[in-house]
ChimeraX commands (.cxc) that place a marker at each C-alpha (Angstrom):
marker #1 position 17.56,55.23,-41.33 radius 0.5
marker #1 position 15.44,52.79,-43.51 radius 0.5
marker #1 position 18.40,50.26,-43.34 radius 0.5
marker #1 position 17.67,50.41,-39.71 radius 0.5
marker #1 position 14.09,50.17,-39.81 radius 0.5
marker #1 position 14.18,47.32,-41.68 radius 0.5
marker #1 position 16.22,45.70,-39.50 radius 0.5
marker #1 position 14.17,46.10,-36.50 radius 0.5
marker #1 position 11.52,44.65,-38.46 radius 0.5
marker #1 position 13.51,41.72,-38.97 radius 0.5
marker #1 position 15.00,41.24,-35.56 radius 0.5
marker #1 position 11.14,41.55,-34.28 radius 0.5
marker #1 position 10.06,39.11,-37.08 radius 0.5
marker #1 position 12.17,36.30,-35.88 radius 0.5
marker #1 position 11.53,36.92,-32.21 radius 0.5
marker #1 position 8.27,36.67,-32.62 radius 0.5
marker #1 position 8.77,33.48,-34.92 radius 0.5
marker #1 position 11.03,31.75,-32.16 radius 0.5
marker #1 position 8.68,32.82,-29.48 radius 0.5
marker #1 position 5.61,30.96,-31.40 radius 0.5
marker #1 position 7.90,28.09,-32.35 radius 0.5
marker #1 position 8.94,27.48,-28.39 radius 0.5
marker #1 position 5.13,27.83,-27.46 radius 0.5
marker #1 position 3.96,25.26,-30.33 radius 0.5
marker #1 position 6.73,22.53,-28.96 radius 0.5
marker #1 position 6.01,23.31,-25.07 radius 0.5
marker #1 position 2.27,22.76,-26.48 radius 0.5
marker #1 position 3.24,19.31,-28.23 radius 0.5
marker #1 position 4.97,18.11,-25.18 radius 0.5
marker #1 position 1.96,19.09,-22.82 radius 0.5
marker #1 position 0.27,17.29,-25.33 radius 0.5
marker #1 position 2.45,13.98,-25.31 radius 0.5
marker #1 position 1.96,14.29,-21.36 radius 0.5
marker #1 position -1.09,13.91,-21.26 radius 0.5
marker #1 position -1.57,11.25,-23.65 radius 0.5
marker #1 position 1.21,9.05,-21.31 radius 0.5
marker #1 position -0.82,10.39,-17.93 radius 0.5
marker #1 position -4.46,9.45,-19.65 radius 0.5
marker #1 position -3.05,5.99,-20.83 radius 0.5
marker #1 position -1.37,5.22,-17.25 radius 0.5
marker #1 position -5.04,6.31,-15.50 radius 0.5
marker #1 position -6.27,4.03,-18.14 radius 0.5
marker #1 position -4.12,0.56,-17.15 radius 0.5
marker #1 position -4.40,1.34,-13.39 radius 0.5
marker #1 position -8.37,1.34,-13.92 radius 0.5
marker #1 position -7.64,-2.22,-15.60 radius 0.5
marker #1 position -5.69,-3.18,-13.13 radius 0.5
marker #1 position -8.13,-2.32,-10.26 radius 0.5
marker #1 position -10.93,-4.30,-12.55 radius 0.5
marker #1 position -9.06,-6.74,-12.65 radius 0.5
marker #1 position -8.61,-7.05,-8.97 radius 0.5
marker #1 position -12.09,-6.54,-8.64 radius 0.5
marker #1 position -13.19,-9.21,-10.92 radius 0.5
marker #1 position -10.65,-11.72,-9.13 radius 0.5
marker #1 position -11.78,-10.87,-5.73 radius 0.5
marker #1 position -15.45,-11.77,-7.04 radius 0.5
marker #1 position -14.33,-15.08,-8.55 radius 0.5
marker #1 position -13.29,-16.30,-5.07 radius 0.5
marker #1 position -15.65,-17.74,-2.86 radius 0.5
marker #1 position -16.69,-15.86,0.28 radius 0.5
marker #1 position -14.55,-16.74,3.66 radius 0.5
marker #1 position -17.53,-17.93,5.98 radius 0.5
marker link #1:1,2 radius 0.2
marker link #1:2,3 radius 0.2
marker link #1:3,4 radius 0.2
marker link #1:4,5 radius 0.2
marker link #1:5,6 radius 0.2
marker link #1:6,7 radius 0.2
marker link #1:7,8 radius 0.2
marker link #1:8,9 radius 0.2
marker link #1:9,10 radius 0.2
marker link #1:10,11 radius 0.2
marker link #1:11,12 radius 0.2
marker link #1:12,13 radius 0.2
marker link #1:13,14 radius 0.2
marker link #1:14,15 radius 0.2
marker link #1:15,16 radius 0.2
marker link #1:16,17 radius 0.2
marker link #1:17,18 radius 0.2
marker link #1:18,19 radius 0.2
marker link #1:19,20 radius 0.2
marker link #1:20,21 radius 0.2
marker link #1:21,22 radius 0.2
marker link #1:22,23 radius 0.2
marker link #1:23,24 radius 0.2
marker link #1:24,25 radius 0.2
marker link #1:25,26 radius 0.2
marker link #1:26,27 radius 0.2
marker link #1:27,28 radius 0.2
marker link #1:28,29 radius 0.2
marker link #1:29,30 radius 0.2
marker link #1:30,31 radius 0.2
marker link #1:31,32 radius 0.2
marker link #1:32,33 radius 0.2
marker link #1:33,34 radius 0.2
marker link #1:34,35 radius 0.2
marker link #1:35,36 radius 0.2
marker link #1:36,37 radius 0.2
marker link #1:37,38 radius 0.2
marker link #1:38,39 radius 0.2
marker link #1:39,40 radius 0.2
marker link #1:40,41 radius 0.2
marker link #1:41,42 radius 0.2
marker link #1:42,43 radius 0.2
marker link #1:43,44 radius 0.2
marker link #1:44,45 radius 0.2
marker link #1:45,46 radius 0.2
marker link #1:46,47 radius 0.2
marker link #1:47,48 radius 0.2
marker link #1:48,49 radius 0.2
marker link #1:49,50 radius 0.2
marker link #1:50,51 radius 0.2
marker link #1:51,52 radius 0.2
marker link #1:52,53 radius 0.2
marker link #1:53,54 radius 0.2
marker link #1:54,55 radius 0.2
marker link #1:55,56 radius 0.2
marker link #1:56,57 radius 0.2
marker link #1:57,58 radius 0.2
marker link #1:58,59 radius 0.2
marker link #1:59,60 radius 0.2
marker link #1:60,61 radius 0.2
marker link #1:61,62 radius 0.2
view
């Protein structure tokens, strides 16, 4: 009976361990994702400056 127990408590022990590991690399990746999305907002907003800032260089059609 205790050599059962004990096993449980192991079984139980690494679910919970492979549950928290799956959540904390799902977490990393959301992470990494973001990081890529935030730096692609970031070079369209140069871009559009860009465009901007080129568009004011040239002379006004009359």
């Amino acid at each position: 009976m205790k050599k059962t127990i004990c096993i449980c408590a192991v079984l139980l022990l690494v679910l919970v361990g492979g549950l928290w590991l799956l959540n904390h690399l799902r977490r990393e990746q959301d992470l990494a994702e973001l990081a890529a999305y935030k730096a692609q907002l970031r070079a369209q907003g140069a871009d559009k400056a860009w465009e901007r800032n080129r568009a004011g260089a040239e002379p006004p059609e009359a």
